[in-house]
DRENDO-1510 file (C-alpha; in Angstrom, 1 decimal, always signed):
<recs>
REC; n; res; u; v; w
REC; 1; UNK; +45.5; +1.4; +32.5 .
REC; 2; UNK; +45.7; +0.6; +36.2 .
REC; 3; UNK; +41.8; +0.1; +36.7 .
REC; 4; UNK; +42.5; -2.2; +33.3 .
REC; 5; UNK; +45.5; -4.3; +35.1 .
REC; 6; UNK; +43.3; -4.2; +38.4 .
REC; 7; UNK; +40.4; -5.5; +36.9 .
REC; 8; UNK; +42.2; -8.2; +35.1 .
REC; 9; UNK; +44.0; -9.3; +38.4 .
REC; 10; UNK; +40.5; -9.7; +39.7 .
REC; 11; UNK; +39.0; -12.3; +37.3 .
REC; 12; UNK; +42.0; -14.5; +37.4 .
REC; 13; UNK; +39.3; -17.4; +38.5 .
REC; 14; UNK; +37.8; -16.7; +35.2 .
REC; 15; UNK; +41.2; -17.1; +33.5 .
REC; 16; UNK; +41.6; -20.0; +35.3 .
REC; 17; UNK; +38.2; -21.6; +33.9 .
REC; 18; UNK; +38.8; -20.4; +30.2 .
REC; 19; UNK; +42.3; -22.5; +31.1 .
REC; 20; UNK; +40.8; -25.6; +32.1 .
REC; 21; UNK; +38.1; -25.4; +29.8 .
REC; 22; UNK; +40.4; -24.7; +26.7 .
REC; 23; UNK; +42.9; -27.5; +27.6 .
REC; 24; UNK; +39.4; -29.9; +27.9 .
REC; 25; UNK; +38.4; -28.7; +24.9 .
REC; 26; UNK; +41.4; -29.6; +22.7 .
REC; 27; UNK; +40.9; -33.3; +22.5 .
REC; 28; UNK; +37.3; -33.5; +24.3 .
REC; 29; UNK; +36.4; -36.3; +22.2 .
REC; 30; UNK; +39.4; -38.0; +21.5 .
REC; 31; UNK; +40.2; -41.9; +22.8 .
REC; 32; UNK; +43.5; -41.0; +23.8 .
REC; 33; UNK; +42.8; -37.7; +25.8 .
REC; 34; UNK; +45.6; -35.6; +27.4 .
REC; 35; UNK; +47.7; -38.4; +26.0 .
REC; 36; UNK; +47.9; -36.3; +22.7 .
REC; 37; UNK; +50.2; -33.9; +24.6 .
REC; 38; UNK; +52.9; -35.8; +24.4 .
REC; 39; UNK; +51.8; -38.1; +20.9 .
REC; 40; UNK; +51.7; -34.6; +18.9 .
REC; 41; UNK; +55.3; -33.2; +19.2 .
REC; 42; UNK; +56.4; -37.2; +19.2 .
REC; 43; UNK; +54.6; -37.9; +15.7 .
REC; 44; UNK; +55.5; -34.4; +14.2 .
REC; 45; UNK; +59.4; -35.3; +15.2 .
REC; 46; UNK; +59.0; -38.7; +13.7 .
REC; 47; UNK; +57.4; -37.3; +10.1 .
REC; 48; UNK; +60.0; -35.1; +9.4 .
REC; 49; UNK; +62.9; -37.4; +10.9 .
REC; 50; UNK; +61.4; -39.5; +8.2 .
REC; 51; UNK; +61.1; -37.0; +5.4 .
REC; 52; UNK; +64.9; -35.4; +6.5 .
REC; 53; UNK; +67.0; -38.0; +7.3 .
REC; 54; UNK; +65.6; -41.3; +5.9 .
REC; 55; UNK; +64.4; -39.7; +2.8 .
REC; 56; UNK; +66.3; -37.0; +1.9 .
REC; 57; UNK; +69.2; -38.4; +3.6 .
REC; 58; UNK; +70.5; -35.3; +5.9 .
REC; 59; UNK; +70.8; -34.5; +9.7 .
REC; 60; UNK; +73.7; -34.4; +11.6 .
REC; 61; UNK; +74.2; -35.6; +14.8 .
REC; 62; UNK; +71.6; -35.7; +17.3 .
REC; 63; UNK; +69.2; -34.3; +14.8 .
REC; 64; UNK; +66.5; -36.2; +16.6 .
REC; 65; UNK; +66.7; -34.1; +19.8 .
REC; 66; UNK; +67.1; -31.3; +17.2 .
REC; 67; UNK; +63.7; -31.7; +15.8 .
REC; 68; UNK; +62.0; -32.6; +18.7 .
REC; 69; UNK; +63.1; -29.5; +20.3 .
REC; 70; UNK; +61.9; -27.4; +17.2 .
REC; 71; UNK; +58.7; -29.4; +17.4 .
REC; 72; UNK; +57.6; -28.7; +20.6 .
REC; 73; UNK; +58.7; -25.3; +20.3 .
REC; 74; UNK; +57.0; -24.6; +17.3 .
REC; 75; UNK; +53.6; -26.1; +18.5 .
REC; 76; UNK; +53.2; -23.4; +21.3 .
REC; 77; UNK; +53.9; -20.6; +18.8 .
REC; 78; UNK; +51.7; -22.0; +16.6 .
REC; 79; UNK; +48.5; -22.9; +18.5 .
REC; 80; UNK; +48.7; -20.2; +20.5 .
REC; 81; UNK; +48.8; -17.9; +17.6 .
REC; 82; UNK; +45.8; -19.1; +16.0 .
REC; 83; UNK; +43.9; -20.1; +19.2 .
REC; 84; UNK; +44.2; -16.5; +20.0 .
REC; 85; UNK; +43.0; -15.2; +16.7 .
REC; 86; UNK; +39.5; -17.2; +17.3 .
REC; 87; UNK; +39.5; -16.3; +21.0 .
REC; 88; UNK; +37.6; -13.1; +21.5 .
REC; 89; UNK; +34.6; -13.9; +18.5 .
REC; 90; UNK; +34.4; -17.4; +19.9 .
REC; 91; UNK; +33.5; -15.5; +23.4 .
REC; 92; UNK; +31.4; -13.0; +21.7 .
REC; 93; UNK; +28.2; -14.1; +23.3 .
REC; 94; UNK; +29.7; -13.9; +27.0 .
REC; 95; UNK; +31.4; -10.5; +26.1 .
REC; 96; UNK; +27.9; -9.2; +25.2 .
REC; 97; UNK; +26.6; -10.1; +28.2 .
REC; 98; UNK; +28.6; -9.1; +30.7 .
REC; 99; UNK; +31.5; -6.4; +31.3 .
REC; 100; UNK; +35.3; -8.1; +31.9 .
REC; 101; UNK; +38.2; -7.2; +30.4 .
REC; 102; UNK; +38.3; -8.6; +27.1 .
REC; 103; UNK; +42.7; -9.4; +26.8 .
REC; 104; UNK; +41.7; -12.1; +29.1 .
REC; 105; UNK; +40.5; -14.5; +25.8 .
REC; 106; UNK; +44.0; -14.2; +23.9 .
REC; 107; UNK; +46.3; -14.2; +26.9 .
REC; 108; UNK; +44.1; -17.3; +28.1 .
REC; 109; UNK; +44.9; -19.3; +25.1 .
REC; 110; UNK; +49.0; -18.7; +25.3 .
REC; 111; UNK; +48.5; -19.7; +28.9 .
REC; 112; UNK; +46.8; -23.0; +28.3 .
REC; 113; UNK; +49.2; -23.7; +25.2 .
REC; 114; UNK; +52.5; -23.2; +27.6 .
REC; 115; UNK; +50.8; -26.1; +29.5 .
REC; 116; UNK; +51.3; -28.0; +26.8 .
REC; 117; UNK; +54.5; -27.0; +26.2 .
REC; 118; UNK; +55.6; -28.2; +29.5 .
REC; 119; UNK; +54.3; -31.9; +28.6 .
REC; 120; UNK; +56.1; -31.2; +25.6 .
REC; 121; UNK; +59.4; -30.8; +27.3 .
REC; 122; UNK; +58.9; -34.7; +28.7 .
REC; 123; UNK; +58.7; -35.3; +25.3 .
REC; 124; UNK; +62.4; -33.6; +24.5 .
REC; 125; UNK; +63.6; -35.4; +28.0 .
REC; 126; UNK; +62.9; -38.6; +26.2 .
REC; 127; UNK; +64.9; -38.0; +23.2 .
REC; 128; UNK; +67.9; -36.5; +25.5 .
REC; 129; UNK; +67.9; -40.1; +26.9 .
REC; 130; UNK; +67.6; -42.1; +24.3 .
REC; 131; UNK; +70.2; -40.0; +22.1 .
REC; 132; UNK; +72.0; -40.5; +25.6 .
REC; 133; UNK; +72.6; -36.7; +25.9 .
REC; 134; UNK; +73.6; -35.8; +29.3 .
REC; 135; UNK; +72.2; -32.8; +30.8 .
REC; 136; UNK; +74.2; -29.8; +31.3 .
REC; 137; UNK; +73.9; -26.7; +34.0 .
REC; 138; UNK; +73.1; -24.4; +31.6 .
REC; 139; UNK; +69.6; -25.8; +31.8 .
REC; 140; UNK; +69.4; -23.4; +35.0 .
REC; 141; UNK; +67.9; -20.8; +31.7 .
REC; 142; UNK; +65.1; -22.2; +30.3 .
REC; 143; UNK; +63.0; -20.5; +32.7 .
REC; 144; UNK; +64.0; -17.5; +31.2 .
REC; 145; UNK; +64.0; -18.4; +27.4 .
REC; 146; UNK; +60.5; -20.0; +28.1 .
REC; 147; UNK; +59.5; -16.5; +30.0 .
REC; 148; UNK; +60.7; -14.2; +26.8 .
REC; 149; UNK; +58.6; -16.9; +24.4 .
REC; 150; UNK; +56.0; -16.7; +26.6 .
REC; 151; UNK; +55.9; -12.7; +26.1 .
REC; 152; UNK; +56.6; -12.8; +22.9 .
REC; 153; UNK; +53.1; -14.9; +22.3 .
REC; 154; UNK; +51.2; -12.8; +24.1 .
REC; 155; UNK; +52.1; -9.5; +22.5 .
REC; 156; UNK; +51.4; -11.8; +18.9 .
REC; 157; UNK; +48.0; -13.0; +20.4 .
REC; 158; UNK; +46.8; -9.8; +21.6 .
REC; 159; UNK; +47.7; -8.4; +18.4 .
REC; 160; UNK; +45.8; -10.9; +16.4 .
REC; 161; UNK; +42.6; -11.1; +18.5 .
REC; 162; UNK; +41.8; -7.4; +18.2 .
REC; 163; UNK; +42.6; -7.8; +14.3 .
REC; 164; UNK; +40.1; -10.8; +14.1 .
REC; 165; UNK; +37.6; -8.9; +15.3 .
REC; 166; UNK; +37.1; -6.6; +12.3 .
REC; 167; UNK; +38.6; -8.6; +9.8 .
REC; 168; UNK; +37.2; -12.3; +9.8 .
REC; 169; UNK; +39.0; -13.2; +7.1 .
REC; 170; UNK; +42.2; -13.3; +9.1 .
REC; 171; UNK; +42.0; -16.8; +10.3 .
REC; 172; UNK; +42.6; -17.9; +6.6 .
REC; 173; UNK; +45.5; -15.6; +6.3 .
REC; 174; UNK; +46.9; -16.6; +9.3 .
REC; 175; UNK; +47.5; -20.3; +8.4 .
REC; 176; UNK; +49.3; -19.3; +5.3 .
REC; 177; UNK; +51.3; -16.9; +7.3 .
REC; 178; UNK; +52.3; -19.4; +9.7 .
REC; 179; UNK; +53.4; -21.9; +7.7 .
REC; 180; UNK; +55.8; -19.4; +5.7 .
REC; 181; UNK; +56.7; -18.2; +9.1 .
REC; 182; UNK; +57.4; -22.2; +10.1 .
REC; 183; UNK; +59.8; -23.0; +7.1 .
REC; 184; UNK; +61.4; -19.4; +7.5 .
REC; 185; UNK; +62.5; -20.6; +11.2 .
REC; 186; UNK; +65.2; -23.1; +11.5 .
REC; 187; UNK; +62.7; -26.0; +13.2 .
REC; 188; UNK; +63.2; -28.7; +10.7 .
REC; 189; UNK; +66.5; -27.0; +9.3 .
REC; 190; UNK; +69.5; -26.9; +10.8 .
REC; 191; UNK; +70.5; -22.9; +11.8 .
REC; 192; UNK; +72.8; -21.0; +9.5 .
REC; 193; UNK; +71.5; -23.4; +6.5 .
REC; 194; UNK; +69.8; -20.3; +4.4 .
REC; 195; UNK; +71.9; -19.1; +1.5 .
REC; 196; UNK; +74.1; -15.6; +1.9 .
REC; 197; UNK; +71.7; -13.5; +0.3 .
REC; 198; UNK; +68.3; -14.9; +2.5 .
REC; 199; UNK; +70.4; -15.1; +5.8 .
REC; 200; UNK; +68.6; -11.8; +6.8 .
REC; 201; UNK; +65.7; -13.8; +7.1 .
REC; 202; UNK; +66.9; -16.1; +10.1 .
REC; 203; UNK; +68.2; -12.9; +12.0 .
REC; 204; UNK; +64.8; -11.0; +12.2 .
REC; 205; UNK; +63.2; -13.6; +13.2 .
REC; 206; UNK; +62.5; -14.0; +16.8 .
REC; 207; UNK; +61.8; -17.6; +17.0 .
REC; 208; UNK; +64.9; -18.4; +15.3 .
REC; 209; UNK; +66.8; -17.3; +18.9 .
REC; 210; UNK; +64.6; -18.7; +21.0 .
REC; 211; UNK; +65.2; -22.0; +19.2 .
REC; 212; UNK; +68.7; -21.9; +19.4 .
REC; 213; UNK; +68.2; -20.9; +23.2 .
REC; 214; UNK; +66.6; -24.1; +23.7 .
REC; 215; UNK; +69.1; -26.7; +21.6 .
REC; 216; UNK; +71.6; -24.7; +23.4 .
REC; 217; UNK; +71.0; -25.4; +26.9 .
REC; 218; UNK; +69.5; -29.1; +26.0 .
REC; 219; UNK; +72.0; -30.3; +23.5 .
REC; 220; UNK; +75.1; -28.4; +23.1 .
REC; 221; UNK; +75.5; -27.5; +27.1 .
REC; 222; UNK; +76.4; -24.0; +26.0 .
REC; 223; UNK; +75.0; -20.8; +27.2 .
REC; 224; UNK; +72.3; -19.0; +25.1 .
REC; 225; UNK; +72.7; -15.3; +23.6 .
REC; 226; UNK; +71.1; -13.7; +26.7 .
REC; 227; UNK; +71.9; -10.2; +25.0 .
REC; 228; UNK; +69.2; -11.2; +22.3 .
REC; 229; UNK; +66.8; -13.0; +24.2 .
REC; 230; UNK; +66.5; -10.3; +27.0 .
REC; 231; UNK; +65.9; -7.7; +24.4 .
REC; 232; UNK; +63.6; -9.7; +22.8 .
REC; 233; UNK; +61.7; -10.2; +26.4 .
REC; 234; UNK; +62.0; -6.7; +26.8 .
REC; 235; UNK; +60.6; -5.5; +24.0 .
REC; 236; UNK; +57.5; -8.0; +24.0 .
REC; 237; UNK; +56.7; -6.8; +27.6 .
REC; 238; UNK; +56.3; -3.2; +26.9 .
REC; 239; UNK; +54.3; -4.6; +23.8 .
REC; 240; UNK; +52.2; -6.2; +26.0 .
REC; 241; UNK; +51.5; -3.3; +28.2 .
REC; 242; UNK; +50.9; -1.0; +25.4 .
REC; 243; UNK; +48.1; -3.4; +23.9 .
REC; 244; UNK; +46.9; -3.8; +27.6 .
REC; 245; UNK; +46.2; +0.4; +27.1 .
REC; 246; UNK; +45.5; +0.3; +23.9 .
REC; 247; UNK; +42.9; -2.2; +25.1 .
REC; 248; UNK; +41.6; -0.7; +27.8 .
REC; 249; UNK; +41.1; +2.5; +25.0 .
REC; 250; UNK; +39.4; +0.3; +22.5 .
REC; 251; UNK; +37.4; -2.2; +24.1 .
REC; 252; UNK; +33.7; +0.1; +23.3 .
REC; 253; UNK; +34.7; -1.4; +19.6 .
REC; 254; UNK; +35.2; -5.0; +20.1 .
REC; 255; UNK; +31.7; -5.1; +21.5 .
REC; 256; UNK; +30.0; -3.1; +18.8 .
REC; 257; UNK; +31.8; -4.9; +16.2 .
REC; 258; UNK; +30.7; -8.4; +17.3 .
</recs>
């Protein structure tokens, strides 16, 4: 486990290039470029602002910052979910070749996504302004909301990358997973919307704090369940450094598998 960590901690310039590479990657042969960091949360608000309050004719107040929030939110579990499940097979040539840790391919991917997460939160600053939403000191926790998400992810990722290796047909899965998992979280829905008997649904699911965490500190100016979210945290990080071992166990199969 040590010589596992170790070894990691040694190729962070390789984690640094699988970065930089990945975020080129992403819209390499777009005309618009990084700029799609902050158009994709932006266009994704302004669908379902469309298709919620225009439409269907709900939303309360503020609902734009609402949604943009659960937008770019959303996005980072998302992508990094199913960049991750893609990431060690996609490597699989490299990983033949030559003898590195192979967690490095998920976690890379969670890392590059909370890059765009952070463009994402200019996004969200926009909307605060124009909604004229002034900010409040409780902002002083989104480090530590966007630290527990950003466990959270990795534990998922690592999780799905070994998966993918022996079952392919996970990446089809996963979509369909993720967009039940999308319209069980309250990102387009207002929190506490679920009817009594479903209401268990919103309360096992992670995302559904971390959400609130966020619209907390940005819109309402009221602390965030720190009880939850630190457990949460907690629990993803000794996820993560039980994959990291089981890893380290189990690696002789990635490579004879690919």
């Amino acid at each position: 486990m040590k010589m596992y960590l170790s070894e990691l901690l040694k190729r962070k310039d390789l984690l640094l290039y699988l970065v930089k590479s990945g975020l080129k990657a992403e819209h390499r042969n777009s005309y618009l470029g990084y700029f799609w960091w902050l158009l994709d949360p932006l266009l994704g608000a302004l669908v379902y602002y469309f298709l919620v309050v225009i439409v269907m004719g709900r939303g309360g107040e503020n609902y734009g910052v609402y949604l943009v929030i659960g937008q770019v939110v959303w996005r980072w579990t998302n992508t990094s979910i199913n960049n991750s499940s893609r990431s060690i097979v996609q490597y699989s040539s490299i990983i033949q070749q030559v003898n590195l840790p192979k967690a490095i391919f998920p976690l890379t991917r969670v890392v590059s996504q909370l890059i765009n997460f952070l463009f994402g939160l200019v996004v969200i600053i926009i909307f605060l302004l124009i909604f004229k939403i002034r900010p409040h000191w409780q902002l002083v926790y989104l480090p530590i909301i966007l630290n527990v998400q950003l466990m959270f992810l990795m534990a998922i990722s690592l999780i799905v990358a070994y998966i993918s290796v022996f079952v392919r047909d996970l990446n089809n899965v996963l979509s369909h997973v993720m967009r039940i998992w999308f319209y069980a979280s309250p990102v387009i829905w207002e929190g506490s919307r679920l009817p009594v008997e479903y209401a268990w649904i919103e309360k096992i699911n992670p995302i559904s704090y971390m959400l609130k965490g966020y619209r907390d500190i940005f819109i309402y100016g009221t602390s965030p369940d720190m009880k939850v979210l630190l457990s949460i945290g907690v629990i993803s990080t000794f996820f993560v450094l039980g994959l990291i071992y089981f890893y380290s166990r189990h690696e002789h199969k990635i490579i004879k598998a690919l």
